[in-house]
KEKOL-355504 format. One record per residue (C-alpha): x, y, z; residue in three letters; residue number from 1; chain. Coordinates in Angstrom, 3 decimals. Layout:
<setors>
<<X; Y; Z>; 'ALA'; NUM; 'A'> ...
</setors>
This chain:
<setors>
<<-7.720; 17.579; 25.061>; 'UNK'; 1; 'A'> <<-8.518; 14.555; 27.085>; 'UNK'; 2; 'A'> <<-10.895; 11.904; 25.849>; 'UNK'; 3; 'A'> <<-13.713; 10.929; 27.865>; 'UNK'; 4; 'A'> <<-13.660; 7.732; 29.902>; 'UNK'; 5; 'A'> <<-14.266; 4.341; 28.039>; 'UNK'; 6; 'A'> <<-14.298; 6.598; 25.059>; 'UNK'; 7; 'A'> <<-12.630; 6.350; 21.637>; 'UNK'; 8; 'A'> <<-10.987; 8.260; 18.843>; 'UNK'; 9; 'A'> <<-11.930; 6.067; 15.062>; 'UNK'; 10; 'A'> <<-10.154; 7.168; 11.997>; 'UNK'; 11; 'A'> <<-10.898; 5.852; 8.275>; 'UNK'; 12; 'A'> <<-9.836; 6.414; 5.054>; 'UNK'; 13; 'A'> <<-10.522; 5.822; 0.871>; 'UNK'; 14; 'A'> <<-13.820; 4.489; 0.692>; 'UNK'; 15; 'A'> <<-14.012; 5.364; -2.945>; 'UNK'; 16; 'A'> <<-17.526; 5.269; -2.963>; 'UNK'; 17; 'A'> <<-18.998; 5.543; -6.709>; 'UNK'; 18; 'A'> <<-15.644; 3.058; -8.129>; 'UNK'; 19; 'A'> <<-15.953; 1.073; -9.590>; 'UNK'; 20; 'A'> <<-19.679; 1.271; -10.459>; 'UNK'; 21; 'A'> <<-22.617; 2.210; -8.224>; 'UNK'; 22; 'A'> <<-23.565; -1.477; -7.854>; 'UNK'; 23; 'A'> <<-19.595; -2.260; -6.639>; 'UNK'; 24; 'A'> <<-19.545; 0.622; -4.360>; 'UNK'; 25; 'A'> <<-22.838; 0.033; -2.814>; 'UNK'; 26; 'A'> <<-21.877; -3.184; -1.189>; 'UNK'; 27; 'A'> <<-18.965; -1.303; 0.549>; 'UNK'; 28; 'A'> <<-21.195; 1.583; 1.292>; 'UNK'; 29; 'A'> <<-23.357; -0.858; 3.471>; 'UNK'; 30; 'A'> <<-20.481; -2.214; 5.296>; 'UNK'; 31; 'A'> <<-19.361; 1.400; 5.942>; 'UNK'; 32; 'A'> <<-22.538; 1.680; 7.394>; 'UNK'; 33; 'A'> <<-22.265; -1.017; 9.845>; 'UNK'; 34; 'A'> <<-18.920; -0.020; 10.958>; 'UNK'; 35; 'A'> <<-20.387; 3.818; 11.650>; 'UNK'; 36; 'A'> <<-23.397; 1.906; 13.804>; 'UNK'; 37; 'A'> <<-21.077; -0.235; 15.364>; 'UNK'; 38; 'A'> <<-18.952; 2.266; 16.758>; 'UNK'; 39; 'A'> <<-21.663; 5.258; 17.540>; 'UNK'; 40; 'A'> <<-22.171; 3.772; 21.387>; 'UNK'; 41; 'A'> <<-18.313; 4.713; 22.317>; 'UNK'; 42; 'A'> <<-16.582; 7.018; 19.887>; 'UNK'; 43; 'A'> <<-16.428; 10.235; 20.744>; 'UNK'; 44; 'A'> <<-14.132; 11.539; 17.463>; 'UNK'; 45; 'A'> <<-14.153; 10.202; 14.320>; 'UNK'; 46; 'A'> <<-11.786; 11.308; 12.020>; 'UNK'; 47; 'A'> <<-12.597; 10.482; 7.890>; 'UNK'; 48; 'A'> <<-8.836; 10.761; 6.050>; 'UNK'; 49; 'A'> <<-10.297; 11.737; 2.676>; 'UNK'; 50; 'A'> <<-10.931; 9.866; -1.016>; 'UNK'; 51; 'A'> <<-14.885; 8.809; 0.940>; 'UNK'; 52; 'A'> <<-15.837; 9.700; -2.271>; 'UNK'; 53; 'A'> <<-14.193; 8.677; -5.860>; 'UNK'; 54; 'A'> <<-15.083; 12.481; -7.147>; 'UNK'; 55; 'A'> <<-16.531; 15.702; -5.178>; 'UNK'; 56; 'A'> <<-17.196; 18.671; -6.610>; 'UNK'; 57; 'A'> <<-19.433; 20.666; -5.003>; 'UNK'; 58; 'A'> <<-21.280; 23.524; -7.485>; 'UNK'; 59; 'A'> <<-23.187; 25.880; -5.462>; 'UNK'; 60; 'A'> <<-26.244; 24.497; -5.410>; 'UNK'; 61; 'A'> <<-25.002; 20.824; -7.051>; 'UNK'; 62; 'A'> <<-23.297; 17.877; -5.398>; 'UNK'; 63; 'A'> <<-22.838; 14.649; -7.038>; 'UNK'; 64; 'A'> <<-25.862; 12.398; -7.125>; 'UNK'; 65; 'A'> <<-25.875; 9.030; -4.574>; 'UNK'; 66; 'A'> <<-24.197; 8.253; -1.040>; 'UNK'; 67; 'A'> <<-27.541; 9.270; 0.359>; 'UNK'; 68; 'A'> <<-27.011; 6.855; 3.173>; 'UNK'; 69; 'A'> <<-23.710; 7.563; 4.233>; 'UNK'; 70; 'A'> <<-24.293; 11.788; 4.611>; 'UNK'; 71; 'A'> <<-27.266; 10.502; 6.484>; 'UNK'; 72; 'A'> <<-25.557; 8.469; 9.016>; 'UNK'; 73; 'A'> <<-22.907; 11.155; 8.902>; 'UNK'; 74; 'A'> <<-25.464; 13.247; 10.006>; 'UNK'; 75; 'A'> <<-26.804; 11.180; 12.638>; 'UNK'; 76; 'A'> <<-23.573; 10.608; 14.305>; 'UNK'; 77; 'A'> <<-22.714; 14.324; 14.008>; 'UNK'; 78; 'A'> <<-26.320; 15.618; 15.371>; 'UNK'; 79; 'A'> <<-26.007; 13.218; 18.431>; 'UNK'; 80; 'A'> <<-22.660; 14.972; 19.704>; 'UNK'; 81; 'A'> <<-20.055; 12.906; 17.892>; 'UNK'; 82; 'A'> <<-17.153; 15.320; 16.259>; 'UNK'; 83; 'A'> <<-16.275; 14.221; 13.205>; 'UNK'; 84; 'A'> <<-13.385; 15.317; 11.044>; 'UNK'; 85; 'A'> <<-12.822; 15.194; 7.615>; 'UNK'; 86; 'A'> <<-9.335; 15.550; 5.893>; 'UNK'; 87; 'A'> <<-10.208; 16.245; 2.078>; 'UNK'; 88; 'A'> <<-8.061; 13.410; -0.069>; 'UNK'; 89; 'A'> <<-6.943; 13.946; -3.708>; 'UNK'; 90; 'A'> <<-10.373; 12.649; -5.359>; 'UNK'; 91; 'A'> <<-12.638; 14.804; -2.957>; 'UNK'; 92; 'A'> <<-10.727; 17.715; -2.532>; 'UNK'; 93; 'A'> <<-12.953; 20.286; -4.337>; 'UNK'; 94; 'A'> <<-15.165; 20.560; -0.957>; 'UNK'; 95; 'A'> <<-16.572; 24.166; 0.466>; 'UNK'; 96; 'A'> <<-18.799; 24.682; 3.109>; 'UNK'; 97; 'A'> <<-21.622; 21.591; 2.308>; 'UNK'; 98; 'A'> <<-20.403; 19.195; 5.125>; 'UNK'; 99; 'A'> <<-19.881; 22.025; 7.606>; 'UNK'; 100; 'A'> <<-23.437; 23.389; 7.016>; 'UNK'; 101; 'A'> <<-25.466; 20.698; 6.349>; 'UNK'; 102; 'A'> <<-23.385; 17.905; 8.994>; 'UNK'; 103; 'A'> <<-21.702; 19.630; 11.379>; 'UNK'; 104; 'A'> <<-18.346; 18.273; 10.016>; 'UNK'; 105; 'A'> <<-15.161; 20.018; 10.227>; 'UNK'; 106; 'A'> <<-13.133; 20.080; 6.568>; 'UNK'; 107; 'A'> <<-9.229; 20.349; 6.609>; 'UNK'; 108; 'A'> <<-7.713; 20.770; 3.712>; 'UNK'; 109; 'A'> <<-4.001; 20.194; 4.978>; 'UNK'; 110; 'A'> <<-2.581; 18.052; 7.453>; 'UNK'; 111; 'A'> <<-2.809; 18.810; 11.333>; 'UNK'; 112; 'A'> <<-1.500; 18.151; 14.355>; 'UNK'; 113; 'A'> <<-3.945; 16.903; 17.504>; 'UNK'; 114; 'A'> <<-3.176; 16.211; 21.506>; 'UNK'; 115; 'A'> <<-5.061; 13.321; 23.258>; 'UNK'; 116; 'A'> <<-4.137; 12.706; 26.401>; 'UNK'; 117; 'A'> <<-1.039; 14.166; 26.121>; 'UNK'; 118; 'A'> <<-0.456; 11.793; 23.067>; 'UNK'; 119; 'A'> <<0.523; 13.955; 19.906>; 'UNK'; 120; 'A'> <<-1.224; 13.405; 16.375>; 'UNK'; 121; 'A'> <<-0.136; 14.231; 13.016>; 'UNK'; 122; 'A'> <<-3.191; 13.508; 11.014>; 'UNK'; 123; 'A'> <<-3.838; 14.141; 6.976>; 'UNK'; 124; 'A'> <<-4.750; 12.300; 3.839>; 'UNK'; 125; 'A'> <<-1.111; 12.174; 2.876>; 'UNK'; 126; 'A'> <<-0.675; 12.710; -0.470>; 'UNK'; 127; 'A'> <<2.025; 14.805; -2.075>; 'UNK'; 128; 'A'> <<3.948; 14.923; 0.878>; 'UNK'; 129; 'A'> <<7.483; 13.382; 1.172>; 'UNK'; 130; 'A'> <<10.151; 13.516; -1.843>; 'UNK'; 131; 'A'> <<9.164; 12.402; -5.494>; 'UNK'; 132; 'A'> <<5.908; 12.730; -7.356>; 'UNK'; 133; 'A'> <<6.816; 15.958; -8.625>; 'UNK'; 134; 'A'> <<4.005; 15.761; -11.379>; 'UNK'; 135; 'A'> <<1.112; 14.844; -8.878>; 'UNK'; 136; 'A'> <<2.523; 18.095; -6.769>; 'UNK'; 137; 'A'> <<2.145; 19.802; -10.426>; 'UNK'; 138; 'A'> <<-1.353; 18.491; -11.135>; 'UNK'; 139; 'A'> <<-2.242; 19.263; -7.358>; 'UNK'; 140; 'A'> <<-1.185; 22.842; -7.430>; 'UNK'; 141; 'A'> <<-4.049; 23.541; -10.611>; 'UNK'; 142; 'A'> <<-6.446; 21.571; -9.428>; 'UNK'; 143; 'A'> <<-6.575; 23.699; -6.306>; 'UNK'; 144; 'A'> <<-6.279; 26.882; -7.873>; 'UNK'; 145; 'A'> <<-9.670; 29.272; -7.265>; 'UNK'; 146; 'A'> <<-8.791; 30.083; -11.136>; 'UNK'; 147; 'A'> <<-9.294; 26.485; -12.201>; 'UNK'; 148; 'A'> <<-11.938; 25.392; -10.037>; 'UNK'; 149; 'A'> <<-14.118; 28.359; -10.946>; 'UNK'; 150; 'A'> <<-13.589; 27.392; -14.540>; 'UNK'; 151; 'A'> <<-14.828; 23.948; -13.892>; 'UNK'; 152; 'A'> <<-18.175; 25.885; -12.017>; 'UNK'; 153; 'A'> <<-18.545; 26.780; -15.401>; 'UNK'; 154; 'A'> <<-19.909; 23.451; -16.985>; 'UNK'; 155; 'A'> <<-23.360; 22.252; -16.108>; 'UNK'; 156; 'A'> <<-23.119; 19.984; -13.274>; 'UNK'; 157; 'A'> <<-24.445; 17.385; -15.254>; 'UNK'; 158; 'A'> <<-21.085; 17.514; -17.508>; 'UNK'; 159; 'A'> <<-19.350; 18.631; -14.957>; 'UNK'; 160; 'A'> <<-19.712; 15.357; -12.797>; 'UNK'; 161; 'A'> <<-19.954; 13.371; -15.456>; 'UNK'; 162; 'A'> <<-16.016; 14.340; -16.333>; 'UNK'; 163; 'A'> <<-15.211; 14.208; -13.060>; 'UNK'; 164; 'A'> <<-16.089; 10.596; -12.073>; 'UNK'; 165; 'A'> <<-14.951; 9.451; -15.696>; 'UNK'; 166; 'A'> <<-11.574; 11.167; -15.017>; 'UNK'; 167; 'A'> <<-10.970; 10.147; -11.205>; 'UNK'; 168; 'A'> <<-11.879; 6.251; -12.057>; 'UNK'; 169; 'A'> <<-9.226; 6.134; -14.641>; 'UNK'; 170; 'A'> <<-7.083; 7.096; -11.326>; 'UNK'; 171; 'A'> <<-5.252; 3.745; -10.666>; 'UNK'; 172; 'A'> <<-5.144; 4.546; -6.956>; 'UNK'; 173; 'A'> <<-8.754; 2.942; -6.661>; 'UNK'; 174; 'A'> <<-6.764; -0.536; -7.897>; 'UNK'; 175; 'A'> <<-3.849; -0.137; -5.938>; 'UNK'; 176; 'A'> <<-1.884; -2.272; -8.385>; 'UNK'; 177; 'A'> <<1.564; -0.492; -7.573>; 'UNK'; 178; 'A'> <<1.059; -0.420; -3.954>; 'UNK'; 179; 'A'> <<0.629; -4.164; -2.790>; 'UNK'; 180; 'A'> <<2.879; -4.371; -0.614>; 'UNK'; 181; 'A'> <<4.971; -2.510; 1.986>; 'UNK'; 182; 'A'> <<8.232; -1.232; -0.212>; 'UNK'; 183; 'A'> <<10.386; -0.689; 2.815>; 'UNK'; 184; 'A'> <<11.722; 2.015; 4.993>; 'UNK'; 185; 'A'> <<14.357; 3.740; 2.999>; 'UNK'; 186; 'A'> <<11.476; 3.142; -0.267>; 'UNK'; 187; 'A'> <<8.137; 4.185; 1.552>; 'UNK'; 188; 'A'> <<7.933; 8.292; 0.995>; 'UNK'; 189; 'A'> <<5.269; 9.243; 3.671>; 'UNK'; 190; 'A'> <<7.949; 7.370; 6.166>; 'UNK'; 191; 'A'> <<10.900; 9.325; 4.722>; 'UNK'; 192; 'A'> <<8.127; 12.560; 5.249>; 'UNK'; 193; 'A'> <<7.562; 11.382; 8.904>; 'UNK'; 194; 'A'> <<11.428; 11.007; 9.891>; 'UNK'; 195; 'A'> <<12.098; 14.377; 8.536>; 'UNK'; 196; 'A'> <<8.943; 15.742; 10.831>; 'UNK'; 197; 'A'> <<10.654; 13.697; 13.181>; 'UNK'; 198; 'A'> <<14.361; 15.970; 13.213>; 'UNK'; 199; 'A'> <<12.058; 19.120; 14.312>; 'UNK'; 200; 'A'> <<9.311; 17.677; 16.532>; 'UNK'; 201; 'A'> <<8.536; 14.783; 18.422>; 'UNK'; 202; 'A'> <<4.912; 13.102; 17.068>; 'UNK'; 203; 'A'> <<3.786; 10.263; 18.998>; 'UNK'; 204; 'A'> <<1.230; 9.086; 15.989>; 'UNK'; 205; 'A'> <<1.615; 9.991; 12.004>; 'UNK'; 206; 'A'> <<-1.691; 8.863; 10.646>; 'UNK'; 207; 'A'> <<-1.943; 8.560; 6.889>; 'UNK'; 208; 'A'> <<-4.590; 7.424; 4.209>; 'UNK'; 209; 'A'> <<-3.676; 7.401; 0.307>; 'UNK'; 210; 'A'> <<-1.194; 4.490; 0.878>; 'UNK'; 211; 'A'> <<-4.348; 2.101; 0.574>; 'UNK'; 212; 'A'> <<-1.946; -0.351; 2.473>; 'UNK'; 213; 'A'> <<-2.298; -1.170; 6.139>; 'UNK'; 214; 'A'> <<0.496; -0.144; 7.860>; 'UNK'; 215; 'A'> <<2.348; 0.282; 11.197>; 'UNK'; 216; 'A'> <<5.936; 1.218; 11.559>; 'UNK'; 217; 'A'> <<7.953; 2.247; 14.507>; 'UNK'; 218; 'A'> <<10.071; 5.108; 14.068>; 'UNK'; 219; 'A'> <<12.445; 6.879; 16.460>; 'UNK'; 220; 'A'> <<11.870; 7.997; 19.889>; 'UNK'; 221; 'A'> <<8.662; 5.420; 20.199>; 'UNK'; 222; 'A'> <<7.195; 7.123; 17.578>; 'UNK'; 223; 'A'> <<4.960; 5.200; 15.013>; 'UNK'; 224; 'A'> <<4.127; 5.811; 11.121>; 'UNK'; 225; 'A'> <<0.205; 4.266; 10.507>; 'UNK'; 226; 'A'> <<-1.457; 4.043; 7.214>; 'UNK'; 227; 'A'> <<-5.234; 3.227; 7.567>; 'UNK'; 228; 'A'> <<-5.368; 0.807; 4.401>; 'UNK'; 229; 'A'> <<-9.143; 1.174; 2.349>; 'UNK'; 230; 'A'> <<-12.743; 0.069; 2.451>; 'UNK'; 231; 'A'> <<-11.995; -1.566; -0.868>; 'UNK'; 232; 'A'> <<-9.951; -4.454; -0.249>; 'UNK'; 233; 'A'> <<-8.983; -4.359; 3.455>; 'UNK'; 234; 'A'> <<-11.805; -2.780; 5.783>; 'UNK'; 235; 'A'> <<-9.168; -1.092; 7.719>; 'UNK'; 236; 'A'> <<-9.568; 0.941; 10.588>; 'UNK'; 237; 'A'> <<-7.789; 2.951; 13.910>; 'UNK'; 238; 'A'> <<-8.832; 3.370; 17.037>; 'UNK'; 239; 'A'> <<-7.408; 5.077; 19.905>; 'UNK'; 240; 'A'> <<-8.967; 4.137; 23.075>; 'UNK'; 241; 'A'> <<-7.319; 7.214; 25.129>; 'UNK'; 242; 'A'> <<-3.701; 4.745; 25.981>; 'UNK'; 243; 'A'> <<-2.426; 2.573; 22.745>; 'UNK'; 244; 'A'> <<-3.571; 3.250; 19.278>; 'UNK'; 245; 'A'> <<-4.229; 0.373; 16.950>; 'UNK'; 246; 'A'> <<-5.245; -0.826; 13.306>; 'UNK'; 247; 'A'> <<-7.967; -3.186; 13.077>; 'UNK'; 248; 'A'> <<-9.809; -4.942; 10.502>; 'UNK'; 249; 'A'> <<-14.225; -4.604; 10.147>; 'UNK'; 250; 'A'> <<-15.952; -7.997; 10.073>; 'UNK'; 251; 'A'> <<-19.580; -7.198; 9.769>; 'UNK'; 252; 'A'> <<-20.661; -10.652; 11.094>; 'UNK'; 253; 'A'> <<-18.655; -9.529; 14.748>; 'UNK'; 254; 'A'> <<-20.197; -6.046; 14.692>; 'UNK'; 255; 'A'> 
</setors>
């Protein structure tokens, strides 16, 4: 599809919202909030990489407690014609049907591949792709098995979310300790992931959350590997305003 004239195409990923603590993740939550108002005016997709939320698990009639103001503007931006996508990331993937019923948002649960003006897109959160990490792909593989997840159903929601947050913020993604700083080409396994891609079909833009590292790197053929970076340390976003595509940082005091 073509994007509208002097329209835009935002993408943003790991908020982490509920990590540390509520007080810690409020802060960012507001500044979330001013980035979603400052962009309403001209973006006509927004696409939401996953890990918004440090743990999601949504019971049938149960979802955690708290983000009240960011599923509200969510469901401002949706109801006044905005699309918004959501790619589920490893501490939110347990979602079902609550943000397409009650926002209007579109859930993937694997990565996908996108045409703007005539530009390609290979979009998803981004974890357990590319070689290695053979115990996350382990972990991954129960976690998302309808056995396993209606066991968890099981335990009252107030256990049940009560486990889940303690679990996910012993995660040391939400830290990002181990992933500083760009490890290089031959080191960095989403851009060994995107070169292989690369030997079958030509993708103008491979966008990627997870990393929690702002990155752009060209790859063959004009072709470029982006990671989105966080709303914990960074305030990272993308933007693709229908030509170029590029990563910018979210200073409230210039919204």
């Amino acid at each position: 599809m073509d994007i509208s004239k002097d329209k835009k195409i935002y993408f943003s990923s790991d908020n982490h919202l509920g990590a540390p603590s509520d007080q810690e993740s409020r802060i960012r939550e507001r500044k979330f909030i001013m980035w979603l108002d400052s962009i309403k005016e001209d973006a006509e997709i927004i696409f939401l990489l996953g890990d918004l939320f440090d743990f999601w698990f949504e019971y049938k009639h149960s979802i955690p407690k708290g983000f009240t103001r960011t599923l509200g503007k969510l469901a401002e931006l949706s109801d006044s014609g905005i699309k918004i996508y959501f790619f589920v990331g490893n501490h939110d993937y347990w979602m079902n049907d609550y943000f397409e019923k009650e926002l209007g948002i579109k859930v993937f649960k694997k990565p996908e591949v996108f045409v703007f003006n005539s530009k390609s897109f290979f979009i998803g959160h981004g974890d357990g792709l590319g070689p290695g990490d053979k115990g996350y792909k382990r972990m991954k593989l129960i976690l998302s098995n309808p056995f396993f997840i209606w066991m968890f159903k099981l335990i009252h929601p107030d256990i049940g979310i009560s486990l889940g947050k303690y679990f996910s913020q012993k995660n040391k993604l939400i830290s990002g300790e181990k992933d500083i700083s760009f490890k290089g080409e031959d080191n960095e396994w989403l851009i060994k992931y995107c070169k292989k891609k690369l030997d079958k079909d030509h993708i103008d833009y491979f966008i990627f959350g997870h990393r929690h590292l702002p990155i752009t790197h060209s790859l063959k053929n004009k072709s470029k590997y982006i990671n989105l970076g966080d709303w914990i340390s960074h305030y990272t976003f993308g933007v693709f305003d229908g030509k170029n595509f590029n990563l910018r940082s979210f200073n409230p005091e210039n919204a």
